[in-house]
VEXKEDO-596762 format. One record per atom (N, C-alpha, C, O): residue number from 1; residue in three letters; atom name; z, y, x. Coordinates in steps of 0.02 Angstrom, whole numbers, plus 50000, padded with zeros to 5 digits. Layout:
# VEXKEDO-596762
@num->NUM; residu->ALA; atome->CA; c3->Z; c2->Y; c1->X
...
This chain:
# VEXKEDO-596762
@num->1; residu->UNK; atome->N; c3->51151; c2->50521; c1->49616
@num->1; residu->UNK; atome->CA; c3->51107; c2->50464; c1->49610
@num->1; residu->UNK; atome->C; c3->51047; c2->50475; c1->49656
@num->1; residu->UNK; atome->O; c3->51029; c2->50533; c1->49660
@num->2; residu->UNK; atome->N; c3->51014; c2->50434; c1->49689
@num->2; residu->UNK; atome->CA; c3->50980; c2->50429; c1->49743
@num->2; residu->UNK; atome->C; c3->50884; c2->50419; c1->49700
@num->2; residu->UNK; atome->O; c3->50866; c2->50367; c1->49671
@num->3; residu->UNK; atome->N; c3->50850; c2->50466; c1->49708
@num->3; residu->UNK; atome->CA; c3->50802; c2->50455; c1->49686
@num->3; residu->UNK; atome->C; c3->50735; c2->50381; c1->49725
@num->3; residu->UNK; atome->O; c3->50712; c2->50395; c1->49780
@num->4; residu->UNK; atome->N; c3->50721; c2->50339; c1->49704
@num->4; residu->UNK; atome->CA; c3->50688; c2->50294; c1->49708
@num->4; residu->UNK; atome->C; c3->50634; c2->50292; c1->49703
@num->4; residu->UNK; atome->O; c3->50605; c2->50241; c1->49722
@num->5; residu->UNK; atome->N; c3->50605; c2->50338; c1->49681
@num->5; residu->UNK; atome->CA; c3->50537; c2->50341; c1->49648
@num->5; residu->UNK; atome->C; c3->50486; c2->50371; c1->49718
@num->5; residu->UNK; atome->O; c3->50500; c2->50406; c1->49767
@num->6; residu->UNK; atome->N; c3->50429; c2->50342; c1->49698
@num->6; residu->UNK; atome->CA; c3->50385; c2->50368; c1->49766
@num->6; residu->UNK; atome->C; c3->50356; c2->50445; c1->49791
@num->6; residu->UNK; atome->O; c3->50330; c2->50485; c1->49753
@num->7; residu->UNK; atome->N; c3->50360; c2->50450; c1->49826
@num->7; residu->UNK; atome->CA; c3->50336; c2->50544; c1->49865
@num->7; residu->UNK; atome->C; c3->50273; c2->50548; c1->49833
@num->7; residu->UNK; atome->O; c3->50237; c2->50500; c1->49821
@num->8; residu->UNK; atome->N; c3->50264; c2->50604; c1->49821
@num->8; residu->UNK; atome->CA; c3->50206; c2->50644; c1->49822
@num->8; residu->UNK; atome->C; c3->50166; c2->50612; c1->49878
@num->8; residu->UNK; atome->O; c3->50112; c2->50593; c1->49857
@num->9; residu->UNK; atome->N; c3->50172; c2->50605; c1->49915
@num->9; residu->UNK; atome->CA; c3->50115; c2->50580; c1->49993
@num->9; residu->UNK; atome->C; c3->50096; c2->50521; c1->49979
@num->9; residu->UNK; atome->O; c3->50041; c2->50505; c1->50001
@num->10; residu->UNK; atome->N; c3->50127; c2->50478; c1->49945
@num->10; residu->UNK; atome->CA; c3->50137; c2->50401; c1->49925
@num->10; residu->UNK; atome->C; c3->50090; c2->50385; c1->49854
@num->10; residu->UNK; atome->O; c3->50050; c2->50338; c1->49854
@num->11; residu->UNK; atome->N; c3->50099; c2->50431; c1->49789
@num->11; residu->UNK; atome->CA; c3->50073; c2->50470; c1->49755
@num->11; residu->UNK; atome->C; c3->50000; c2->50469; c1->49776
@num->11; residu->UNK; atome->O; c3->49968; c2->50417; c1->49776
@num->12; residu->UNK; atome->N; c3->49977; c2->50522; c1->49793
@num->12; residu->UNK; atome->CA; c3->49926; c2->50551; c1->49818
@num->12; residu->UNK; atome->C; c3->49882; c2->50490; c1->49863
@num->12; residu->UNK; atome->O; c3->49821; c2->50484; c1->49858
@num->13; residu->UNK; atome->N; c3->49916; c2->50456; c1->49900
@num->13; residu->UNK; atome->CA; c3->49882; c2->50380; c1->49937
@num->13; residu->UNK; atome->C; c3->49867; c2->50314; c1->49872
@num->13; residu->UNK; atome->O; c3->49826; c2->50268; c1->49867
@num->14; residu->UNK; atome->N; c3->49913; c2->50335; c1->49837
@num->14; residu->UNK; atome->CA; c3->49897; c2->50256; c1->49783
@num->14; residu->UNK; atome->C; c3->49815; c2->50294; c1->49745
@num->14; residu->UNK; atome->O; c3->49759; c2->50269; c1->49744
@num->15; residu->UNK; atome->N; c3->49840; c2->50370; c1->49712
@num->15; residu->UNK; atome->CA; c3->49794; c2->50386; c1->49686
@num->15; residu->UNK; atome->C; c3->49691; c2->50377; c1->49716
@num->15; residu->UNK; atome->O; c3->49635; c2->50365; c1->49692
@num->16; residu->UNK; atome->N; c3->49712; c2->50387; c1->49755
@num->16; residu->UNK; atome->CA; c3->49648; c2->50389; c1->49809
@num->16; residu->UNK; atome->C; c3->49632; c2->50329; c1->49832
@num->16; residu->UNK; atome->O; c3->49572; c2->50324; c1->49842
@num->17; residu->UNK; atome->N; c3->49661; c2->50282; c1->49844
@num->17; residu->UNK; atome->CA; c3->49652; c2->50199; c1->49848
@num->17; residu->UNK; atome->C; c3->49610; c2->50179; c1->49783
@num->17; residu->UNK; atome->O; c3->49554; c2->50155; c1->49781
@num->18; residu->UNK; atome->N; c3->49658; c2->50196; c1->49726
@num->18; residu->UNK; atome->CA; c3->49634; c2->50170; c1->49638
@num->18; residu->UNK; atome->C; c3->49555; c2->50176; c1->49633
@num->18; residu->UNK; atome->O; c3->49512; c2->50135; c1->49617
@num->19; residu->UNK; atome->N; c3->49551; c2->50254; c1->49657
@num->19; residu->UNK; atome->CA; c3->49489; c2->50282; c1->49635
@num->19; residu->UNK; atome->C; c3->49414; c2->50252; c1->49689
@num->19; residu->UNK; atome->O; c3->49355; c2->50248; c1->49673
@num->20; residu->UNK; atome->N; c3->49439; c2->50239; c1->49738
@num->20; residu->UNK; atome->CA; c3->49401; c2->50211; c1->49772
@num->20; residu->UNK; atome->C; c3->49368; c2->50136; c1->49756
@num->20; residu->UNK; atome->O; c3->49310; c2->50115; c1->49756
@num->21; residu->UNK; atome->N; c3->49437; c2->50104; c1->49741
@num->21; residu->UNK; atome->CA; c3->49435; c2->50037; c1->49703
@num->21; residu->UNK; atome->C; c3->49384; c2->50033; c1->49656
@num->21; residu->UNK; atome->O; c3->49335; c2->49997; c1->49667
@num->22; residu->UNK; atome->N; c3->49390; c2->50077; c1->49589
@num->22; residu->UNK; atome->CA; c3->49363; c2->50097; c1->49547
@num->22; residu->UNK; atome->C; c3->49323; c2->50096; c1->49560
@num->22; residu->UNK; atome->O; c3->49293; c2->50047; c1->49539
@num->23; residu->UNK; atome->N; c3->49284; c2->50141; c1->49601
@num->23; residu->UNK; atome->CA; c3->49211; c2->50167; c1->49615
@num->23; residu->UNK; atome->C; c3->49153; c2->50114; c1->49649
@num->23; residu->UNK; atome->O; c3->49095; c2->50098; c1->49637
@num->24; residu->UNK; atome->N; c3->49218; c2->50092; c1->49712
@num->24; residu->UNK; atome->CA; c3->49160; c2->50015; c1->49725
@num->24; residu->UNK; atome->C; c3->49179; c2->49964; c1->49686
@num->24; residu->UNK; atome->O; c3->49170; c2->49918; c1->49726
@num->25; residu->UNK; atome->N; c3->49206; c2->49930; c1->49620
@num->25; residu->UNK; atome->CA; c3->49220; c2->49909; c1->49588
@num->25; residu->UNK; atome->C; c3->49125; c2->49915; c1->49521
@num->25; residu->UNK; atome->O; c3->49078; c2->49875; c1->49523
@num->26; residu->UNK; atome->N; c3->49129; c2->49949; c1->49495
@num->26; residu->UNK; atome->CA; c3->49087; c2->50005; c1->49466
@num->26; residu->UNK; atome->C; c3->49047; c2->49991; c1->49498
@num->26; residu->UNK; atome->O; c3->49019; c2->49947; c1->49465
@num->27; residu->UNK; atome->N; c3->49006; c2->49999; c1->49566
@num->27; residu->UNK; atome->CA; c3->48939; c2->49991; c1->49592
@num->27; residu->UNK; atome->C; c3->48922; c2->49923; c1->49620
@num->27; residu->UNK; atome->O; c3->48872; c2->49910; c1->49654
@num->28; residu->UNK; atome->N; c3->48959; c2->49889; c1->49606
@num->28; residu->UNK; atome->CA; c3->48962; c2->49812; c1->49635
@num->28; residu->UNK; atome->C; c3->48923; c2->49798; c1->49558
@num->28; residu->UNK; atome->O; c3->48863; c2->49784; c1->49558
@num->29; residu->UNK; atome->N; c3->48956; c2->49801; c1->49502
@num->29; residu->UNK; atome->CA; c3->48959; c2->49799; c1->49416
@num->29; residu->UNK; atome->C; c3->48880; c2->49790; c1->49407
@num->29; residu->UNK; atome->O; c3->48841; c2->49743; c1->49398
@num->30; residu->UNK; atome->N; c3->48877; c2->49876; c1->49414
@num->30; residu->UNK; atome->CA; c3->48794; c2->49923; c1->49397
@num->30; residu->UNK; atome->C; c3->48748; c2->49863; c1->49455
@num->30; residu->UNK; atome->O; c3->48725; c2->49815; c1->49425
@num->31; residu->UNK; atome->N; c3->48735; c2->49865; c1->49523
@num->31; residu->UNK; atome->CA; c3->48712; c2->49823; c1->49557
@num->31; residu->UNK; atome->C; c3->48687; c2->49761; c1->49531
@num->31; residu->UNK; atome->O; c3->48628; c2->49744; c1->49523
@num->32; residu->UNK; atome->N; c3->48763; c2->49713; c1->49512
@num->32; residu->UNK; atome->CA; c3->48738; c2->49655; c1->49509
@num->32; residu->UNK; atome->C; c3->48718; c2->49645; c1->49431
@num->32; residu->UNK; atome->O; c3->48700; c2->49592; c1->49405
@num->33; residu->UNK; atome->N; c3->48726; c2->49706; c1->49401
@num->33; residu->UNK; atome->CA; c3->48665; c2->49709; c1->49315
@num->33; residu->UNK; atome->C; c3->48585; c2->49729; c1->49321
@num->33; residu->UNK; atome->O; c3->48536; c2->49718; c1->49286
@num->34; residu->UNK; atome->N; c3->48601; c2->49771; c1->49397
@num->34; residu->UNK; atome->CA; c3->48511; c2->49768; c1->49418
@num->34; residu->UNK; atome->C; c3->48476; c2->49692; c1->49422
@num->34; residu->UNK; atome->O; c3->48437; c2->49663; c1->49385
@num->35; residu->UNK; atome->N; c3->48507; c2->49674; c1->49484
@num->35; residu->UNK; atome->CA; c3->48483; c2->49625; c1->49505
@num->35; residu->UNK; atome->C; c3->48505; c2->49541; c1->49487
@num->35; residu->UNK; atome->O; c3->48499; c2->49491; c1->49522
@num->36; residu->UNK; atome->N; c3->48540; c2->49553; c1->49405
@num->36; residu->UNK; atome->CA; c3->48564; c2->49497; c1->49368
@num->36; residu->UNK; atome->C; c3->48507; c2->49467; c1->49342
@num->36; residu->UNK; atome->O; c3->48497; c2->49407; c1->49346
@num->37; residu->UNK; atome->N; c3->48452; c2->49525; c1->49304
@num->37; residu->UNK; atome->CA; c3->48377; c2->49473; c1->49271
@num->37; residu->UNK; atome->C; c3->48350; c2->49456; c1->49334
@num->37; residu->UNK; atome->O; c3->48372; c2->49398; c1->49334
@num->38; residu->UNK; atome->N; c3->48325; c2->49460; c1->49380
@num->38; residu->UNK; atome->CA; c3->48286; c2->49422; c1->49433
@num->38; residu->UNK; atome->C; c3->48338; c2->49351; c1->49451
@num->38; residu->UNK; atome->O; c3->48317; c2->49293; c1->49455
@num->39; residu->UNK; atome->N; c3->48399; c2->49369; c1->49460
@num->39; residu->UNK; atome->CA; c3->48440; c2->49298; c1->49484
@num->39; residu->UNK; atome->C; c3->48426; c2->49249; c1->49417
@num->39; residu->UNK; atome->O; c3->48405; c2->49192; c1->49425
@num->40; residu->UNK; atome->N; c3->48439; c2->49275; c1->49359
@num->40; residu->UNK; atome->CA; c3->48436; c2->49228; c1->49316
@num->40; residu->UNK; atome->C; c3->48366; c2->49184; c1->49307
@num->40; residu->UNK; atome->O; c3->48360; c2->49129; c1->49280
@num->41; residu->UNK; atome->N; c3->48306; c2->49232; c1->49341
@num->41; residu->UNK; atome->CA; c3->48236; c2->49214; c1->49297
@num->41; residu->UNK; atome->C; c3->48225; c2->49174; c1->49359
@num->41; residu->UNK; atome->O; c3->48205; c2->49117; c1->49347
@num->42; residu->UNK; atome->N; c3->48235; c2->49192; c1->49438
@num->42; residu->UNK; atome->CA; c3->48238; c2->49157; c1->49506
@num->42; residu->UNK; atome->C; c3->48258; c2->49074; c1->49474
@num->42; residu->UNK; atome->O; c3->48224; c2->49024; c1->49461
@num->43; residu->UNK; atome->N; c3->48329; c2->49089; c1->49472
@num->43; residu->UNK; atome->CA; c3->48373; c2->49025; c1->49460
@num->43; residu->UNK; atome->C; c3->48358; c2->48965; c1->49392
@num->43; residu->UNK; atome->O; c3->48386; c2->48911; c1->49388
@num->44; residu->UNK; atome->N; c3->48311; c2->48990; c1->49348
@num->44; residu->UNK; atome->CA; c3->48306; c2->48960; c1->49291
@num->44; residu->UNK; atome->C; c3->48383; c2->48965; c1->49232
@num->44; residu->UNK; atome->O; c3->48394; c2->48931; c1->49182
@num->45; residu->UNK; atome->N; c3->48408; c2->48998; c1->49249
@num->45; residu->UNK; atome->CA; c3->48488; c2->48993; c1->49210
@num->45; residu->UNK; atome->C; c3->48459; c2->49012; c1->49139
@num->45; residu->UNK; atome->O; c3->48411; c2->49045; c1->49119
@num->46; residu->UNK; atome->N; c3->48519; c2->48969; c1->49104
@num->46; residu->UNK; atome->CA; c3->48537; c2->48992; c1->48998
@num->46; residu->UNK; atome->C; c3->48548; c2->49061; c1->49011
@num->46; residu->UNK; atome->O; c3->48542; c2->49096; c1->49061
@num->47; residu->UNK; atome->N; c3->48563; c2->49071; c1->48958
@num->47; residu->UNK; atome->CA; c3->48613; c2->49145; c1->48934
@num->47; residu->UNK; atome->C; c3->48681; c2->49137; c1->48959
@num->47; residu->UNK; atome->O; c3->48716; c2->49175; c1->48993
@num->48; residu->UNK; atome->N; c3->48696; c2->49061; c1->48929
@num->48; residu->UNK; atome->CA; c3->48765; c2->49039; c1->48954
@num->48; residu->UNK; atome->C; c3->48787; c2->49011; c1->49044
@num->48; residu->UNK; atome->O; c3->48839; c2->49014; c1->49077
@num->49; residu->UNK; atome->N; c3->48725; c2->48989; c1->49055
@num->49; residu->UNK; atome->CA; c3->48763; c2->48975; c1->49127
@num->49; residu->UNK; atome->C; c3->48765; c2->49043; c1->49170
@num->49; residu->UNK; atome->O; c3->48803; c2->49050; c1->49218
@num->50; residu->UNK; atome->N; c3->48709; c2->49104; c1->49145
@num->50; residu->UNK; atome->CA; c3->48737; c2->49170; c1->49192
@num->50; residu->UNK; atome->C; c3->48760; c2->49183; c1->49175
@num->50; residu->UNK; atome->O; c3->48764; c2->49235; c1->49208
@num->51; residu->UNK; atome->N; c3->48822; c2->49192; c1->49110
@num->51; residu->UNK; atome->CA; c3->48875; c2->49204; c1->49086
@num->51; residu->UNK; atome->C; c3->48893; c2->49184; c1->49096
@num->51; residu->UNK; atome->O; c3->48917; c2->49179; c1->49039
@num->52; residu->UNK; atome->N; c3->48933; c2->49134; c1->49135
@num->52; residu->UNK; atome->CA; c3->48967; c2->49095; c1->49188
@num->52; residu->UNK; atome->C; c3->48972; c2->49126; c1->49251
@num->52; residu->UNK; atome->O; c3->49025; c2->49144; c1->49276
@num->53; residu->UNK; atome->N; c3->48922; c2->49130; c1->49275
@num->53; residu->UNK; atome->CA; c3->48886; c2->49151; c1->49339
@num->53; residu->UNK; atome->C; c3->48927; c2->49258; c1->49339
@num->53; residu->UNK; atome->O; c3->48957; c2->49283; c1->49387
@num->54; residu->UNK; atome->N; c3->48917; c2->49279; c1->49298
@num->54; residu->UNK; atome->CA; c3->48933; c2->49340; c1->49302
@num->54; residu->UNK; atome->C; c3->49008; c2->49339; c1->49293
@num->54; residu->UNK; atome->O; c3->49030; c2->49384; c1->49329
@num->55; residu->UNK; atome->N; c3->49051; c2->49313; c1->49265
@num->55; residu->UNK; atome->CA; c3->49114; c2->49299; c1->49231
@num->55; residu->UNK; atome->C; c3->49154; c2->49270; c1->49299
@num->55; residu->UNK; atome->O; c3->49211; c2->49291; c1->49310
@num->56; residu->UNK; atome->N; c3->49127; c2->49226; c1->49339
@num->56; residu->UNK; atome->CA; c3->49161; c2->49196; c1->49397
@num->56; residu->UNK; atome->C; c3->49143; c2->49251; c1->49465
@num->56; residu->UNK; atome->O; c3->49164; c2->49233; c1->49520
@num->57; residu->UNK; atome->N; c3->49104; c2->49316; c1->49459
@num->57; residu->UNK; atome->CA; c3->49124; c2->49357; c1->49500
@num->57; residu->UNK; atome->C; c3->49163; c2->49416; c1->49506
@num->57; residu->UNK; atome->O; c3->49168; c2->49458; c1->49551
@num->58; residu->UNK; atome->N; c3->49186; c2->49409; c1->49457
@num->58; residu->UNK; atome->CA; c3->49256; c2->49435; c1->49448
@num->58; residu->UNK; atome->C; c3->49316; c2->49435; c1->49518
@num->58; residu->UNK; atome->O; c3->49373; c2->49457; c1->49510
């Protein structure tokens, strides 16, 4: 039977992609929770429309 499954090298590339993802994923997050009270207090926004606003940058 012919193994299918991905290499170690292949492996090792997804792993290191993920984590990268992750990480600027994560500082995009932290970032835009810094600079979420000034946008909101700038913009005049509810609770609910920057909960909108945070939810659609996804």
């Amino acid at each position: 039977m012919q193994d299918v499954g991905a290499g170690t090298g292949e492996q090792t590339r997804a792993l290191t992609l993920s984590t990268v993802a992750f990480t600027a994923c994560f500082a995009v997050w932290t970032i835009f929770s810094i600079i979420g009270v000034a946008i909101k207090e700038e913009l005049g926004l509810s609770e609910f429309q920057f909960g909108l606003l945070v939810a659609t940058q996804s």
